[in-house]
C-alpha positions, 0 to 999 in steps of 0.5 A, spaced: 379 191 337 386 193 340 385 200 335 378 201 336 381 202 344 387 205 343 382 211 339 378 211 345 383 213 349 386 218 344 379 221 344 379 223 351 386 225 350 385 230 345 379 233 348 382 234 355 388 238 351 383 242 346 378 244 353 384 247 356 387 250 350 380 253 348 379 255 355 385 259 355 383 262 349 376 264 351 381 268 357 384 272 352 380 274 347 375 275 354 370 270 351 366 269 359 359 268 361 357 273 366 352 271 372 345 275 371 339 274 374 337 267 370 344 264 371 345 259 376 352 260 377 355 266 381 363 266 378 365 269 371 367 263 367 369 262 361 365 259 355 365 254 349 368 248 352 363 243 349 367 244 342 373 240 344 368 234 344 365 236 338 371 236 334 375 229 338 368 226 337 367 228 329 375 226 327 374 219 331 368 217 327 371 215 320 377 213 323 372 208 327 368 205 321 375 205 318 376 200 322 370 197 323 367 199 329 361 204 325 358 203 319 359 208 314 352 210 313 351 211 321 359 215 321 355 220 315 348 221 319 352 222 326 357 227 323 352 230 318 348 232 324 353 233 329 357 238 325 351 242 323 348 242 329 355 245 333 356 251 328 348 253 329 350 253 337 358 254 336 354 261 332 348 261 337 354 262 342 358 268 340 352 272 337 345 271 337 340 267 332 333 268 332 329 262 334 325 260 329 332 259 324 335 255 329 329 251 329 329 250 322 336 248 323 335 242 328 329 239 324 334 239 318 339 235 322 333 231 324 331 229 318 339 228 315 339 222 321 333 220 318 335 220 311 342 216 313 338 211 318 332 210 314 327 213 319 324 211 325 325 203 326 319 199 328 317 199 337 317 193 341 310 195 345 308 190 350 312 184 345 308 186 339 312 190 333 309 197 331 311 200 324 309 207 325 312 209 316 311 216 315 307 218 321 314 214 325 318 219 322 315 225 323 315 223 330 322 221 330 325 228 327 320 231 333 323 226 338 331 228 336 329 236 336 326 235 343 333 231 346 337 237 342 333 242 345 333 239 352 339 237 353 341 244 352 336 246 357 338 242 362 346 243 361 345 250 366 350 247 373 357 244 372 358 238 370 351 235 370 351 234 362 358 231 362 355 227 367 349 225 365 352 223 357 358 219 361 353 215 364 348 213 358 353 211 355 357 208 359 351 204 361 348 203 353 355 200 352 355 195 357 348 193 356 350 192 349 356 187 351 351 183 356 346 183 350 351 180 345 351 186 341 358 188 343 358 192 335 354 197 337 359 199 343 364 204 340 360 210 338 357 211 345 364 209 348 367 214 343 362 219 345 363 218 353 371 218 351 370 225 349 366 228 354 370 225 360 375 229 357 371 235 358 369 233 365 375 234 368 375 241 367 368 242 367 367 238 374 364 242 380 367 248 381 367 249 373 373 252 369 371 252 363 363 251 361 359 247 355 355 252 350 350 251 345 355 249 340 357 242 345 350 242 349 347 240 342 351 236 339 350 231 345 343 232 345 342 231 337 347 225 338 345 221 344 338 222 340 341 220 333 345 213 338 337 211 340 335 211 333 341 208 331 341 202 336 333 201 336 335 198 328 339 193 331 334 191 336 326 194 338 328 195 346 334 199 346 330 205 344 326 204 351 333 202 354 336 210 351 330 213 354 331 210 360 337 211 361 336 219 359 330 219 364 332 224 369 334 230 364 327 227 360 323 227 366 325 234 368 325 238 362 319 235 360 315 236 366 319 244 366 317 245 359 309 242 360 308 246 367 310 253 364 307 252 357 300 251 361 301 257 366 303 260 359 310 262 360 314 264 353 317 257 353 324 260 349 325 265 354 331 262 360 328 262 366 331 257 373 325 253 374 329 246 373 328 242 378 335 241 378 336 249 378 331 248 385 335 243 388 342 246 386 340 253 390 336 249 396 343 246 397 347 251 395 352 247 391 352 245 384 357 238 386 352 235 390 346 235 385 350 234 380 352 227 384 346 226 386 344 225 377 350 220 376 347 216 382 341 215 380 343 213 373 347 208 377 343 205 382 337 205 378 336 207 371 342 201 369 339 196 372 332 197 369 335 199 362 339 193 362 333 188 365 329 190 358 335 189 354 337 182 358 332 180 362 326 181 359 322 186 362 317 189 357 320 197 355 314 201 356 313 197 364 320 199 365 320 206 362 314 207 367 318 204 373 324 208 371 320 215 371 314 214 376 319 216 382 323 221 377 317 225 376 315 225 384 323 228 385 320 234 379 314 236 384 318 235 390 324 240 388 318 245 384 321 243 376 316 248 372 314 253 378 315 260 379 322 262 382 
């Protein structure tokens, strides 16, 4: 345990001091995001910063299962999936590549988790066990392009994305302690070590910003996490989408309302509700907070009384999204700007 901590903390060292050095690259070789209409911030910033957790991230993970916080089939499905995954976005980030070879690259990261993981494991559905086969897998290789894709929808104010990936991890870690699956721990403490190096740079007001490259990578990991855990026990998938619950509900409500209106859905746009909210308030700090509290107060508790006390996991996932959804409406997520 002692060295499984003490690369914790040398994970979050490396990526505090790799976010500064490629911020200052980004600076020289003037690699900015330059505000345009469909931005949501108003300062030239640089860009790239999410490679830092990417690679303090990947370095960690054999040395994790060297010293048995990981198994080496999870360690290949997780680096396999997130290597692939940022060099498509880090590519995507300094040029441009068309939608549909993008596509093809998530699904083939999808189906490498799957390949190492064994598919979608069986789902806890009000105390019976569902075995879904191939139908499963095919629903699960959607499900990781989805958390992908919307993670890096929902990456567009500063901080919210650390902010969001700090707290499920963190919380999946504790409920993993509580439930007596302390092993399960490691990854996502490792995970949420990285990006709270990245934080401290990418904080309101930002000083450096994600990318593709990083956005993705912890959209396809914290998805591959899910998977990962519910092999161990049925109710830590319904513990994940719980805790992720407020970039699901938002960019799954965006997504369904424009694609009704008849939006082109892979086009930008600013119809997030935390986009909304972050204009109304003219602060990104304050919604950016406002994510972390409500993982805190209300997401945590529910996930962990699936996971510890019993509460059957689609009940608790309609009890965690129901006010989530109502928080979508208020603050517009999917109209028109």
């Amino acid at each position: 345990m002692t060295v499984l901590l003490g690369l914790t903390l040398t994970v979050f060292l490396m990526t505090l001091v790799l976010t500064w050095l490629l911020r200052r690259y980004a600076l020289s070789r003037s690699l900015i995001d330059i505000p345009n209409a469909r931005s949501s911030h108003s300062v030239p910033t640089p860009r790239g910063g999410g490679v830092a957790i990417v690679l303090s991230f990947l370095a960690a993970l054999p040395l994790s299962a060297g010293a048995d916080g990981l198994s080496w089939t999870v360690t290949i499905a997780l680096f396999g999936a997130g290597a692939g995954v940022a060099v498509l976005g880090f590519l995507d980030d300094h040029g441009h590549i068309a939608a549909r070879w993008r596509l093809l690259g998530h699904f083939t990261a999808a189906a490498w988790v799957l390949y190492w993981l064994g598919g979608l494991p069986v789902i806890d559905l009000f105390g019976f066990t569902v075995n879904l086969g191939w139908l499963g897998s095919a629903l699960a290789a959607v499900y990781l392009v989805w958390m992908l894709n919307l993670y890096n929808f929902m990456d567009g104010i500063d901080g919210i994305a650390s902010v969001e990936a700090l707290c499920a991890c963190l919380g999946a870690s504790l409920i993993y302690w509580y439930s007596g699956f302390a092993n399960l721990a490691w990854a996502p403490l490792l995970l949420a070590a990285a990006v709270l190096g990245f934080l401290y740079w990418n904080f309101p007001p930002a000083r450096i910003f994600m990318g593709d490259a990083g956005s993705g990578f912890l959209g396809i990991m914290l998805g591959a996490l899910s998977l990962q855990a519910a092999w161990a026990a049925p109710k830590f998938l319904w513990v994940w989408l719980i805790l992720l619950g407020v970039f699901v509900v938002d960019a799954t409500f965006t997504l369904v309302r424009r694609l009704l209106r008849g939006d082109k859905v892979y086009e930008a746009h600013r119809s997030h509700a935390y986009q909304f909210a972050s204009r109304r308030y003219g602060k990104h700090l304050p919604v950016t907070l406002a994510v972390g509290l409500i993982n805190i107060v209300w997401l945590l508790p529910i996930g962990f009384s699936v996971a510890v006390l019993g509460l059957d996991g689609l009940a608790g996932l309609v009890l965690a999204y129901v006010p989530l959804v109502f928080l979508a409406i208020k603050f517009k997520a999917g109209e028109l700007e």
